[in-house]
RONU-944504 format. One line per 2 residues: their letters; for each residue x, y, z of C-alpha. Coordinates in steps of 0.05 Angstrom, whole numbers, m for minus. Layout:
BEGIN
A) X Y Z ~ ...
//
This chain:
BEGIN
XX) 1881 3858 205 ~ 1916 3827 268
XX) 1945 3758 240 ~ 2005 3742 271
XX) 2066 3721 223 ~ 2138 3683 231
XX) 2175 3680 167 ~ 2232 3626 177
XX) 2244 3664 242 ~ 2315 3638 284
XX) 2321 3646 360 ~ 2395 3647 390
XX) 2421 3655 465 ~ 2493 3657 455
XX) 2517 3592 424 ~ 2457 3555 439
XX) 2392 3564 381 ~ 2320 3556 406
XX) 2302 3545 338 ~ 2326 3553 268
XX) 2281 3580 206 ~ 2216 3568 242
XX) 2147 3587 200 ~ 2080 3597 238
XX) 2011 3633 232 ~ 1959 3651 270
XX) 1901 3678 229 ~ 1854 3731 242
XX) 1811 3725 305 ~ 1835 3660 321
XX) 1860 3619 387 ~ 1923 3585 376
XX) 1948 3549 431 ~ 2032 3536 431
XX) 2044 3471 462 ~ 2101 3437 485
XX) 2147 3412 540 ~ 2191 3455 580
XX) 2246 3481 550 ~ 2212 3475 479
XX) 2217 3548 456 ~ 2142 3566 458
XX) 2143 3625 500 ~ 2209 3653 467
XX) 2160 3659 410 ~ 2110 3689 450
XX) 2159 3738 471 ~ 2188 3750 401
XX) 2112 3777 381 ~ 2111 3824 439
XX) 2179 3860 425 ~ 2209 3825 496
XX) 2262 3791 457 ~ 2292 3795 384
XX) 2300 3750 322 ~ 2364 3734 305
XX) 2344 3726 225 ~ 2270 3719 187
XX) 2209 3767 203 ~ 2148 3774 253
XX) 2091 3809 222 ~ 2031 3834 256
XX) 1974 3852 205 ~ 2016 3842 157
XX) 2071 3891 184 ~ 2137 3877 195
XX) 2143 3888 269 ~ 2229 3860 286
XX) 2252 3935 291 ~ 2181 3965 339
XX) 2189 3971 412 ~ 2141 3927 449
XX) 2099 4000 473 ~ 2079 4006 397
XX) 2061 3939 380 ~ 1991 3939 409
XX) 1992 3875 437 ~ 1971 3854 504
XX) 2005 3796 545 ~ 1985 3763 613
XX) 2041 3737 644 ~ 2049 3675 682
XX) 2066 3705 749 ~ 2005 3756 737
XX) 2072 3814 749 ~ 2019 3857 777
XX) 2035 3919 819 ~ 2030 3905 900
XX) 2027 3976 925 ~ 1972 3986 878
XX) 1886 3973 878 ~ 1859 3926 829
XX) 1832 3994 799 ~ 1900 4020 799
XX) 1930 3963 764 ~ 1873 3961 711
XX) 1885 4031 693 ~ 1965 4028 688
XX) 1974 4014 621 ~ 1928 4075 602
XX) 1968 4121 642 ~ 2035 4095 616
XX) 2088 4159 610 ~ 2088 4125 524
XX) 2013 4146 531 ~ 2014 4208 567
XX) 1952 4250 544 ~ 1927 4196 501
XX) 1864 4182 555 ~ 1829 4227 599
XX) 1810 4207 671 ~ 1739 4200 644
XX) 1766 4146 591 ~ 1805 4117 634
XX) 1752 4109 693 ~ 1698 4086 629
XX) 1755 4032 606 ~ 1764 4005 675
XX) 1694 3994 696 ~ 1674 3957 626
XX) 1735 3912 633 ~ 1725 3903 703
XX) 1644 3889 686 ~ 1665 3840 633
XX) 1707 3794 678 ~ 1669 3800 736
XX) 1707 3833 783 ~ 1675 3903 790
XX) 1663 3889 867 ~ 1745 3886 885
XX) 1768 3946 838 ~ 1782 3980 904
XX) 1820 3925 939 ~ 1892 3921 950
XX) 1911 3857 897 ~ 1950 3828 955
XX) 1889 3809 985 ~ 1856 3776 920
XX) 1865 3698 899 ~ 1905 3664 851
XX) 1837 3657 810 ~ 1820 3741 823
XX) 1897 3765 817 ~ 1888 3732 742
XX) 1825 3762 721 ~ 1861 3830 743
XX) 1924 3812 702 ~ 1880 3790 640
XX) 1836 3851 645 ~ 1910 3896 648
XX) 1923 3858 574 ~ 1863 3871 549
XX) 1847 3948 583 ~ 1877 3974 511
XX) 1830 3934 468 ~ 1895 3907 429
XX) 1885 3867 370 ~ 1935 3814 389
XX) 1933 3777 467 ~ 1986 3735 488
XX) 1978 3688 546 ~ 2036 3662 586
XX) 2009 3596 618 ~ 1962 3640 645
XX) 1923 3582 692 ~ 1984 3543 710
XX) 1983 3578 786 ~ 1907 3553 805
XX) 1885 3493 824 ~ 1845 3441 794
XX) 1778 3459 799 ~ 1797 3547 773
XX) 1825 3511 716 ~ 1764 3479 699
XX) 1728 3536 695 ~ 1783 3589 672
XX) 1788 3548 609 ~ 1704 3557 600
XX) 1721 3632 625 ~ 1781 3643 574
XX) 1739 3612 510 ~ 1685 3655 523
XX) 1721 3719 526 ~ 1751 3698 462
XX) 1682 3683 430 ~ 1659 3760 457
XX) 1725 3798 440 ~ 1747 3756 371
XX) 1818 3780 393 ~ 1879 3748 359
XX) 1901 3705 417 ~ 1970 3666 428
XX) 1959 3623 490 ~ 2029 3578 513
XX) 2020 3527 555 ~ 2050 3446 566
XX) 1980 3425 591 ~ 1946 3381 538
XX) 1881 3388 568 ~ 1878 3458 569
XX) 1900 3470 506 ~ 1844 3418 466
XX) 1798 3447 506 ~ 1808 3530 490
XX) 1842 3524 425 ~ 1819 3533 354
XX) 1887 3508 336 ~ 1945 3476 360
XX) 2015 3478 349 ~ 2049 3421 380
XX) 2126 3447 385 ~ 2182 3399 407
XX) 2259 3423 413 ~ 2247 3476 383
XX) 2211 3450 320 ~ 2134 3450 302
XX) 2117 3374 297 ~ 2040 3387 278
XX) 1991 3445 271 ~ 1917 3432 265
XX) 1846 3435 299 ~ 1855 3403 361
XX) 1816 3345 352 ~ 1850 3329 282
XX) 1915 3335 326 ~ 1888 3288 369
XX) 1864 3238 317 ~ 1917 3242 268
XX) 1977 3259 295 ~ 2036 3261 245
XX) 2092 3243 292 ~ 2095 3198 354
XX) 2115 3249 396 ~ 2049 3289 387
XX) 2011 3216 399 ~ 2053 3212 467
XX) 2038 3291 484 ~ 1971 3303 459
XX) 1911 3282 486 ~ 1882 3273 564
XX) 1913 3206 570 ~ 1959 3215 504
XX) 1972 3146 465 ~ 2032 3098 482
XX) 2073 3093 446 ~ 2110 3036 449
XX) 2174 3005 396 ~ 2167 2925 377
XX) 2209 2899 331 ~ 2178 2870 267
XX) 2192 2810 234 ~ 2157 2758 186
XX) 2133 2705 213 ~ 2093 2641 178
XX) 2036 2667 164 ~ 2056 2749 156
XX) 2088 2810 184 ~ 2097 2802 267
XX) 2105 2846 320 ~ 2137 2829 390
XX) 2087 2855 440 ~ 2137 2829 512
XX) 2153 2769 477 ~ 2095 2749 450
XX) 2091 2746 372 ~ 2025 2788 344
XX) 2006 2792 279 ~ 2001 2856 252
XX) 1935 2870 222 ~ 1922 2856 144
XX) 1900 2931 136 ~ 1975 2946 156
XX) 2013 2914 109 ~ 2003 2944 47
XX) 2041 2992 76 ~ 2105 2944 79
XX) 2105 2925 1 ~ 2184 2904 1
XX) 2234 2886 64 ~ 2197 2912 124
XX) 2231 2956 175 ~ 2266 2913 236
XX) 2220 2948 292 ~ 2161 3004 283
XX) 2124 3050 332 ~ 2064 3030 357
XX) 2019 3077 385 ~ 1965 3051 423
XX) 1900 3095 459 ~ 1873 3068 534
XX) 1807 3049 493 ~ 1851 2993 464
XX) 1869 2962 521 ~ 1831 2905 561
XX) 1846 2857 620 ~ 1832 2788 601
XX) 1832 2722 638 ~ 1911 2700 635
XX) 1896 2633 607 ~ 1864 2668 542
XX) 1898 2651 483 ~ 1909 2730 469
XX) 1930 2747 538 ~ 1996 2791 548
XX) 2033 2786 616 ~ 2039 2864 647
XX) 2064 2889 710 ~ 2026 2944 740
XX) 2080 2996 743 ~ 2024 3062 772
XX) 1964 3072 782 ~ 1909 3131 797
XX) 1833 3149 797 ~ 1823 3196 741
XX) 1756 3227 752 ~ 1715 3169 757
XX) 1762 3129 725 ~ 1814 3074 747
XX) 1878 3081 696 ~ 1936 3039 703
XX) 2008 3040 673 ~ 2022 2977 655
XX) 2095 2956 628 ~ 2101 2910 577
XX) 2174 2894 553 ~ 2213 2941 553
XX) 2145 2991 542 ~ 2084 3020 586
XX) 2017 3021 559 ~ 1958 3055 581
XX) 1894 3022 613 ~ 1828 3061 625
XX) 1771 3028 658 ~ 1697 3057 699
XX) 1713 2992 733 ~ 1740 3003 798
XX) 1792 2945 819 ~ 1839 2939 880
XX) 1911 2941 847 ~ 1986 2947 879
XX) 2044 2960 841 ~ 2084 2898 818
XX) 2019 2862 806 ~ 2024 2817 752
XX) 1956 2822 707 ~ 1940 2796 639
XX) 1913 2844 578 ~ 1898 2841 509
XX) 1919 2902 459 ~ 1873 2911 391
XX) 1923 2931 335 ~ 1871 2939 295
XX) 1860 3012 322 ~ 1941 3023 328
XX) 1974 3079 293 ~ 2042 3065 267
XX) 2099 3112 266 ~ 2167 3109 235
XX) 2222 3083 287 ~ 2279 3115 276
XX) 2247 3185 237 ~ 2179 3190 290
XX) 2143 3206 228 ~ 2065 3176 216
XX) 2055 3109 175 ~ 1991 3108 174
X) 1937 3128 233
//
C-alpha cells in the first residue's frame, strides 16, 4: 500500500499559516499533480510527505501509516528537486548510486547491487552512455534524468516531484511530460508532482488538485477540472488558455435578466435563469472560453467594442486579449491578422456556452 494521506493537516511558519485543517489523497499508483500559484502552499505539502518539514496539527499517512514523527531516511519516498541538488564533484554514476551508499544504509547493498541498480535505472531513462561523465558537463534536460533516476534508484513506493521541468525550455518540456507519463505507466509509483504550469499538469496527471492560498478549490480528472470547474479561480487557472472570467452586473431588463457586457445590455440566456427564481444577484461571474469569442463586422447588431490590450502567436494560433469594460476576454483564432495594441475591434461573446460563478463567494452556478 503506498496511498498518500493528509488528515485536516495545518502548516505554520511563525505567525503566518500556509494552511489550516487541510484533507487530501492520493490513491494507490496514481499521478496527482498539486497545482497552484506561487506562494500557494503546494510544495510545503510536498515537503510535509517527505519528512523536510513538520505538521503543526492533523496526520500524514503513507500506506496507511502514520508517518508525522519518521525521519525523512525511513519514509521510503523519493523526491526530485527543482534545482536537480545533485552532487558536482561527483559522475552521473556516482550520483545515481548515493542514495544506496547513504551512512542510514550502510551494508544494506553490496557493490554488486549497487552497480546492478545503477545500470537498470540508468537503462530505463536513457542515459547509460554519460554514467561516467562529470554532471557538470550534462544539460538541463540530462542533469534531470540523473536527478529523477537518484529518486527513483531505491524503488520507493512514493515519488515526489518538485517542478521537476520548470528549468528546460520549451521544446524538453514537451517531451519530458511524454517522458514522465510513461515512466509512471512502467513503474505504477505513487507520484506527487507540484507544479503552477497548467499545461503540464493536464497533460501528466491522473488527477489534479487545484490549490489557491492555501486551500484546495477542486480535485478531479483533469479534464473534469477543466470542464467543470467549481470555482472561478480554477476557470481562470486551469486550462491552456484558461476561461475569462469576467464580473457584469445583472439587472432585469424588459424582456428578462441582463448582463452589462462594456455597456452593452445582453440578455442572459433562458437556460440561465432558472437558476435566479427570486431577486437576482446585482452582478455574477461570467466565465467565458476563447472558443466563445468571434470578431464581427462593427455595424452588427451583436457587436461589442474591444480594445486589443496583447497579443501573441500560440502555436499556430493568433490569440488576443481583448478588454472589454472594465474586463479582458480571450480570442483564439487559425486566422492570422495584423493587430497593434490599442486597436479598436468589434466581437461577439455566446453566453450560451458561459459558465456562471458566484460574485462575491467564487463558487460555480452552473457550468
Amino acid at each position: 500500500m503506498s496511498e498518500v494521506q493528509f488528515r485536516e493537516v495545518t502548516k505554520r511558519f511563525g505567525g503566518t499559516s500556509v494552511f489550516e485543517r487541510i484533507s487530501l489523497e492520493c490513491p494507490e499508483h496514481r499521478y496527482l499533480c498539486l497545482l497552484g500559484p506561487s506562494g500557494c502552499g503546494k510544495t510545503t505539502l510536498m515537503r510535509l510527505v517527505a519528512g523536510l518539514e513538520q505538521p503543526d496539527e492533523g496526520d500524514i499517512l503513507i500506506g496507511g501509516q502514520r508517518v508525522n514523527d519518521l525521519p525523512p531516511s525511513t519514509r521510503n519516498v523519493g523526491m526530485a528537486f527543482q534545482n536537480y541538488a545533485l552532487y558536482p564533484m561527483l559522475s552521473v554514476r556516482g550520483n545515481l548510486a548515493f542514495p544506496l551508499r547513504a551512512p542510514v544504509r550502510k551494508r544494506s547493498y553490496s557493490e554488486a547491487d549497487i552497480d546492478s541498480r545503477v545500470e537498470e535505472i540508468a537503462h530505463l531513462l536513457r542515459i547509460g552512455w554519460l554514467l561516467d561523465r562529470p554532471v557538470t558537463t550534462l544539460s538541463g534536460g540530462q542533469q534531470q534524468r540523473v536527478a529523477l533516476g537518484r529518486a527513483l534508484i531505491r524503488n520507493p513506493p512514493v515519488l515526489l516531484l518538485d517542478e521537476p521541468i520548470t528549468h528546460l525550455d520549451a521544446r524538453l518540456r514537451y517531451e519530458m511530460r511524454a517522458e514522465l507519463k510513461t515512466l509512471h505507466a512502467n513503474l505504477q509509483t505513487t507520484t506527487i508532482h507540484v507544479t503552477h504550469d497548467q499545461q503540464e499538469a493536464l497533460a501528466v496527471a491522473d488527477l489534479i488538485a487545484v490549490m489557491n492560498a492555501g486551500r484546495i478549490e477542486q480535485i478531479g480528472p483533469p479534464v473534469e477540472v477543466y470542464r467543470y470547474p467549481k470555482t472561478a479561480f480554477v476557470a481562470g487557472f486551469a486550462g491552456d488558455p484558461p476561461m475569462s472570467v469576467v464580473r457584469m452586473p445583472l439587472r432585469v431588463g424588459d424582456s428578462g435578466l441582463q448582463i452589462d457586457f462594456g455597456g452593452r445590455a445582453l440578455p442572459l440566456p433562458e437556460k440561465f435563469a432558472r437558476y435566479f427564481p427570486g431577486e437576482p444577484p446585482s452582478a455574477l461571474l461570467i466565465g467565458i472560453r476563447p472558443s466563445s469569442v468571434s470578431l464581427v463586422d462593427a455595424q452588427a447588431s451583436n457587436a461589442i467594442s474591444a480594445k486589443v490590450y496583447a497579443h501573441e502567436m500560440v502555436g499556430r494560433e493568433l490569440q488576443l486579449m481583448l478588454s472589454v469594460g472594465d474586463g479582458r476576454i480571450r480570442y483564439r483564432s487559425p486566422e492570422i491578422r495584423r493587430f497593434a495594441v490599442g486597436d479598436i475591434v468589434a466581437c461577439d461573446v455566446n453566453l450560451e456556452q458561459a459558465h456562471l460563478f458566484d460574485a462575491e463567494t467564487g463558487a460555480v452556478i452552473v457550468n
